[in-house]
N, C-alpha and C positions, 0 to 999 in steps of 0.2 A: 558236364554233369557227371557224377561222380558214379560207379556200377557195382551195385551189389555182386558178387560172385562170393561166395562164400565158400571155404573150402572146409572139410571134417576133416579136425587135427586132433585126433584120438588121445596123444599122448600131452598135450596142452588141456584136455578137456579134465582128464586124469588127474595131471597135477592141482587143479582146480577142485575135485572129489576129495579133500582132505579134513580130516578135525580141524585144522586152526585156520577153515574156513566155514567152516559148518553153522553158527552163526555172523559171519562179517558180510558187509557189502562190498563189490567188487563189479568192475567191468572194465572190457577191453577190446578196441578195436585197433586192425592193422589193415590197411591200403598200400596197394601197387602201385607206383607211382608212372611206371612205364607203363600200364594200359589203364588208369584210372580206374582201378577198383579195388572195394572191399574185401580183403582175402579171407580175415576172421574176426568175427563180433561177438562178445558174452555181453551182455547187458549194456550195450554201447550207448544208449541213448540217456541211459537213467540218470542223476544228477549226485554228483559229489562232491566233497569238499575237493580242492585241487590241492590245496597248499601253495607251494614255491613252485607249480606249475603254472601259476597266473602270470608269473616270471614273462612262460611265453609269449602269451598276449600282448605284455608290456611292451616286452623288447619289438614285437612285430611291429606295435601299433608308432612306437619313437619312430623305427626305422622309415615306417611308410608316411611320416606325418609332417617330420623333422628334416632338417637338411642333415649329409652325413658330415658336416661339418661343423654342425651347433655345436656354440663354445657358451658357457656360461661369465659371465661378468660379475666380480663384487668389486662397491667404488667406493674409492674415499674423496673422501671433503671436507671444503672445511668454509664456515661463514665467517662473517665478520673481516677484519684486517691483520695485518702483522707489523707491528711497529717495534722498534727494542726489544728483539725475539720474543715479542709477548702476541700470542695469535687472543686479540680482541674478540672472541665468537666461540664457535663451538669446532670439534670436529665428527664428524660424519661418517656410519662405513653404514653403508644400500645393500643391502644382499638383497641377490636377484635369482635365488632357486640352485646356486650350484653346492653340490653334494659331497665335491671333492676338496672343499677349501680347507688349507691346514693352518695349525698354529704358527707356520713359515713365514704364512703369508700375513697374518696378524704384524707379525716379528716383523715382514719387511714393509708393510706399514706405517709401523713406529719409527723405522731409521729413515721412512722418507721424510717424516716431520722433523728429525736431529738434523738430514741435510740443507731444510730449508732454514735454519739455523734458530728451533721455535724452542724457548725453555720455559716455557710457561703459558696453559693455557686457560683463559677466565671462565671459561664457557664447561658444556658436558662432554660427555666422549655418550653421541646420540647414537643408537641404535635405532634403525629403521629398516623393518621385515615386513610393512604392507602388501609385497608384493604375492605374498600367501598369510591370507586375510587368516587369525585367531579366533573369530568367530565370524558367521553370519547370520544376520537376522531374517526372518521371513515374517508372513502379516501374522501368523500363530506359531509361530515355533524358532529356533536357533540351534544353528549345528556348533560343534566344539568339533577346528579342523586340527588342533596340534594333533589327533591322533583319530584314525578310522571306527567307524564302527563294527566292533566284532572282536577289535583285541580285547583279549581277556588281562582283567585288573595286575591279574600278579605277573603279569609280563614287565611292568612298567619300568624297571632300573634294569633290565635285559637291554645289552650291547645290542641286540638284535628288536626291539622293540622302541627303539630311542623315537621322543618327538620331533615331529616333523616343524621346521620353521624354514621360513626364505633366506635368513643369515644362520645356517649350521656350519658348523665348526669339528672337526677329530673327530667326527662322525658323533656327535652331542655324546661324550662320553670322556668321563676320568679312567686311568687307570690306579687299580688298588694294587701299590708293588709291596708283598708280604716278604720278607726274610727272615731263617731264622736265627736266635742266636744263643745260647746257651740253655741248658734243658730247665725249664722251669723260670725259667726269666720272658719278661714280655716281646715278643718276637719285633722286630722292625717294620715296622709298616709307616708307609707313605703314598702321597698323590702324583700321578704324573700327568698332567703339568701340575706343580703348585701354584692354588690358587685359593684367593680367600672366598670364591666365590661357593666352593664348596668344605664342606665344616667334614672333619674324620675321625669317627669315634672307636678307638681299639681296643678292646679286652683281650686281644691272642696271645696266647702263650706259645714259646718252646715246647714240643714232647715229644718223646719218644714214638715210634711208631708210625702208622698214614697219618698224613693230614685230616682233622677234621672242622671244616673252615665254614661259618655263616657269614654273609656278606650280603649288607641289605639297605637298599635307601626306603624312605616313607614317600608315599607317592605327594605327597604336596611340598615335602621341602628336601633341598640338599644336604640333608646331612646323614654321610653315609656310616654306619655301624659292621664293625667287624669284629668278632666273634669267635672262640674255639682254638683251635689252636695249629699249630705246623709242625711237620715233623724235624726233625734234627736235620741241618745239612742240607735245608729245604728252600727253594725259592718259587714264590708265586706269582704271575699278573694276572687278574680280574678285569675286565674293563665293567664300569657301571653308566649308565645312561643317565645324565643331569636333566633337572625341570628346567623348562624356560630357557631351553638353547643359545635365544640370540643372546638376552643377556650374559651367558657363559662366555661369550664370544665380547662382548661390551667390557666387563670384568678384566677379562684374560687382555684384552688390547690395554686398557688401563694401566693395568699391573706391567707388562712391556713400556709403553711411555714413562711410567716412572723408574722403572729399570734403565733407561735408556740417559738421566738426567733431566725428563720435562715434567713440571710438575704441574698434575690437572686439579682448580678448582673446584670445580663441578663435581657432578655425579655422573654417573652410567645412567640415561634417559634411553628408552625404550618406545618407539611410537611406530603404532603400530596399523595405525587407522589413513587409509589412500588418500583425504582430501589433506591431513596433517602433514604426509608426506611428499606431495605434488608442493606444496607453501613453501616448504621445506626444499623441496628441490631449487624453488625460484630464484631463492635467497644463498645456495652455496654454489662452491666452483670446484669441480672433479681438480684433482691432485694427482690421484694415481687409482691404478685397478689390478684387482689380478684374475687374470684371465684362466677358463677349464682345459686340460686336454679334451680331444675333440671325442663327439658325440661317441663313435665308436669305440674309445676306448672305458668310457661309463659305462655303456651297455657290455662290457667284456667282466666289468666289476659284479654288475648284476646277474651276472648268468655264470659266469664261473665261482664266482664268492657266493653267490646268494643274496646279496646286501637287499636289507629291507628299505634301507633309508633312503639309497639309491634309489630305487624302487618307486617312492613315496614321492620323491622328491622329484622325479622324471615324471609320474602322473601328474601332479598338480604344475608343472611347467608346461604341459599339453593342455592343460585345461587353458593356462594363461596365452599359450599361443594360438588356441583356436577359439577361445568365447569370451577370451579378457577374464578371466576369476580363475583364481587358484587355489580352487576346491578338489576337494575328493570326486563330486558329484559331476562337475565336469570333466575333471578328468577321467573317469569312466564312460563320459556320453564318449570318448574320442574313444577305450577300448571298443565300445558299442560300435562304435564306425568303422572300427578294421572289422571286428566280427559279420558287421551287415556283408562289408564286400566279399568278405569268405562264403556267405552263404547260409549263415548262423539265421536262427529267428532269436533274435537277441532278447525277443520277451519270455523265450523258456531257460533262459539264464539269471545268476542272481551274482551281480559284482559289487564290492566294497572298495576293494583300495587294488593297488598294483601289485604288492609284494606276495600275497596270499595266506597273509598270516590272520585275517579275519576268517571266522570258523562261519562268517553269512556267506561267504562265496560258495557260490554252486554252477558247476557245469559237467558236460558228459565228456566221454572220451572220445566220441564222436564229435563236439565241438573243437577239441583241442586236434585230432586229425585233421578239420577242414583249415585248421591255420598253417596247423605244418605241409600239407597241401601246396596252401594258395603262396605261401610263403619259397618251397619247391617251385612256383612255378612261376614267381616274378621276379623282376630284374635284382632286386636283395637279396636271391638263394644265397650264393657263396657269402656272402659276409652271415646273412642269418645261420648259416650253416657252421660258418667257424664260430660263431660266437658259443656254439653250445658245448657243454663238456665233453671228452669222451671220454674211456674205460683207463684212470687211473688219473686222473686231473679233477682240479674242483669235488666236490662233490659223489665222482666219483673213483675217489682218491683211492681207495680201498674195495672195488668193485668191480665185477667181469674180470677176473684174474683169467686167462686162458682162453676168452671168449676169443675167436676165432674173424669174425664178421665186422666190418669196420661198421662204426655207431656210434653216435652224438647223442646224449638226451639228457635233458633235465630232470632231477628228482622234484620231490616235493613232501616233506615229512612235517608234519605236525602229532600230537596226540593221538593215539589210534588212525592216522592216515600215513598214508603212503601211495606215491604217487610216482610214476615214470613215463616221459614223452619225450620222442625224438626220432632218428633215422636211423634206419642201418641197409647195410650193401650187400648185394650176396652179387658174385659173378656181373656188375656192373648194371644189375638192376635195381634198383631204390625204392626202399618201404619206406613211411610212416607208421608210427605208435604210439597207442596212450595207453598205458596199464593201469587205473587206479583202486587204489583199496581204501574204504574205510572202514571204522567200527568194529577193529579187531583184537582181540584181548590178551594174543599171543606178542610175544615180544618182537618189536618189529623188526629185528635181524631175521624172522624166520619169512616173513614178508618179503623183506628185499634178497632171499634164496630162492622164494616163490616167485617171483619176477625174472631172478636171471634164467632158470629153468624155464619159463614159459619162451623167453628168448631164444635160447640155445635149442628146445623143440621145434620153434617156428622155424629157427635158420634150418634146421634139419629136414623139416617138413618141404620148405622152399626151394632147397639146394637143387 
């Protein structure tokens, strides 16, 4: 059990006494970890947005649920026959939740069908993502899982907002490569990868001066729009977030096989529904697969990068390994499970999705201490503990310059929030922290000054 001891730290209380907190909400708590207690609380119970702090949850919840060796699997296949290099049937790629698969692997896909010596094939190039259901129905109502409840609209062509699907691909995202080229003439802009799957609409010009560039898809269709113009001498990449991922990945494998000399009859078929896809299974024969780096190295993506998709896509594979559906909603009963064994009353919590980028997530700094806690005190410390940044890596790249005390922690920033949790060391004794702010109208660079100072107080106060 965890022991209040509280200590008055004057010159933390102080920095807290300022205008550009004068209207924001804020709370913070820090524990000892070598006597299990509370050293200082400001609001520590009260509930706020976390952001990219839900990160931690996440990552606790893989670590303690997962094997450290979970690998993810996407497979190919293919039905029918092969007679006179002509594959009678379809062929097949199953995505099964991994977050890391690249256009490489599309790529080596296609060459395994060149080795089985196939140059034409009658059938579709099937797409099959069941394994994270697109919608579900209940007896009055139906979730839409491509994307959480809470992301805001105008996220939605944000590299950092991409839809979640069982077969993603480049992290469901084109890149917009801008170049310039002569002043007043229409600048070079192109797709990487090129694909016909997504349509690129330019109006940029060459000019003098900054860049001033619009770059925007319509949330229902791919076709992305660019706008404005680049400066002289200027090279750009954008990544933009495509609809309908797997089939990005359907398209793109296509376009590879007929690069490759196999020419596909068919279409890009999409099925997406479990009993379609179990039928489906009956009838084809794995070919080949590619397989994820292991668990830990995903969760080093999510926690040092940020990644939201990762995120997204490690929640709904917990749901799938612990209640068969890979949903948002079970995959949060499984955050809910690490939090119960921490000590949390998980019904004064409010969770959306994994990555934190829904503005419905609510919790205190006092729940996010009892994980980094529980997490300090079982057999995952060392890995949960590298996994998180420290002072000039990830995150935070540009942060704690001269901070003295060694310390790991996650940020978390969205609109008006700002959020910081992790550990730090003073003379071989070990704290936990959560610092979070919302609802602040000052810029949040003066936020995260306000945090390092409340740090560099505390290590003062504690030393």
């Amino acid at each position: 059990m965890i022991v209040i001891v509280l200590l008055s730290i004057l010159s933390v209380d102080s920095i807290l006494n300022q205008p550009d907190l004068a209207t924001a909400q804020y709370g913070i708590c820090v524990a000892d970890l070598t006597d299990d207690s509370i050293v200082y609380a400001r609001n520590a119970k009260r509930l706020f947005i976390p952001a990219s702090n839900m990160k931690i949850i996440t990552i606790a919840t893989a670590l303690r649920f997962l094997d450290p060796d979970f690998r993810f699997k996407t497979l190919l296949a293919t039905t029918g026959t092969i007679k006179a290099e002509k594959l009678n049937g379809d062929v097949v790629i199953v995505g099964r939740g991994d977050p890391t698969l690249a256009l490489t692997d599309l790529e080596s896909f296609a060459a395994t069908l060149v080795r089985k010596k196939i140059s034409t094939i009658s059938g579709n190039v099937v797409i099959v993502d069941s394994y994270f259901p697109d919608i579900i129905l209940t007896e009055n109502s139906f979730r839409y899982e491509r994307l959480p409840v809470g992301w805001e609209w105008h996220y939605l062509d944000a590299r950092y907002a991409a839809e979640v699907s069982a077969l993603s691909v480049n992290k469901n995202t084109v890149n917009v490569r801008m170049k310039a080229t002569k002043r007043g003439e229409r600048a070079d802009v192109s797709l990487e990868p090129a694909t016909e799957y997504v349509t690129l609409v330019s109006d940029m010009i060459t000019k003098a001066g900054e860049d001033s560039i619009i770059i925007y898809r319509l949330w229902d269709r791919n076709t992305i729009y660019v706008i404005g113009g680049i400066g002289n001498g200027r090279e750009r990449n954008i990544e933009v977030a495509v609809r309908n991922p797997a089939l990005f990945a359907g398209y793109y494998f296509k376009e590879q096989l007929e690069n490759a000399g196999i020419k596909v009859q068919g279409d890009v078929v999409s099925v997406s529904n479990a009993a379609q896809a179990a039928q489906l299974s009956e009838s084809s024969m794995i070919v080949d697969s590619a397989i994820s780096a292991p668990l830990g190295d995903i969760l080093h993506e999510i926690s040092i990068e940020s990644d939201n998709l990762y995120s997204e896509m490690l929640l709904k594979t917990l749901g799938v390994q612990y209640y068969e559906e890979g949903s948002f909603i079970a995959g949060v009963r499984m955050l809910k499970r690490l939090l119960y064994l921490t000590g949390v009353d998980t019904s004064g919590v409010s969770l959306w999705d994994g990555s934190g980028l829904s503005r419905h997530n609510l919790v205190s700094p006092y729940v996010l201490v009892l994980v980094l806690r529980y997490m300090h005190n079982s057999e995952y410390h060392s890995t949960f503990y590298e996994l998180l940044p420290r002072s000039g890596e990830g995150t935070l790249e540009r942060r704690f310059k001269g901070f003295t005390a060694s310390m790991r922690a996650k940020t978390g920033t969205l609109d008006a929030v700002s959020c910081l949790s992790g550990y730090f060391t003073i003379d071989e004794r070990e704290y936990c922290f959560s610092m979070m702010f919302n609802n602040f109208t000052c810029p949040r660079k003066r936020i995260e000054r306000i945090q390092e100072k409340i740090l560099m107080a505390l290590v003062e106060r504690l030393e």
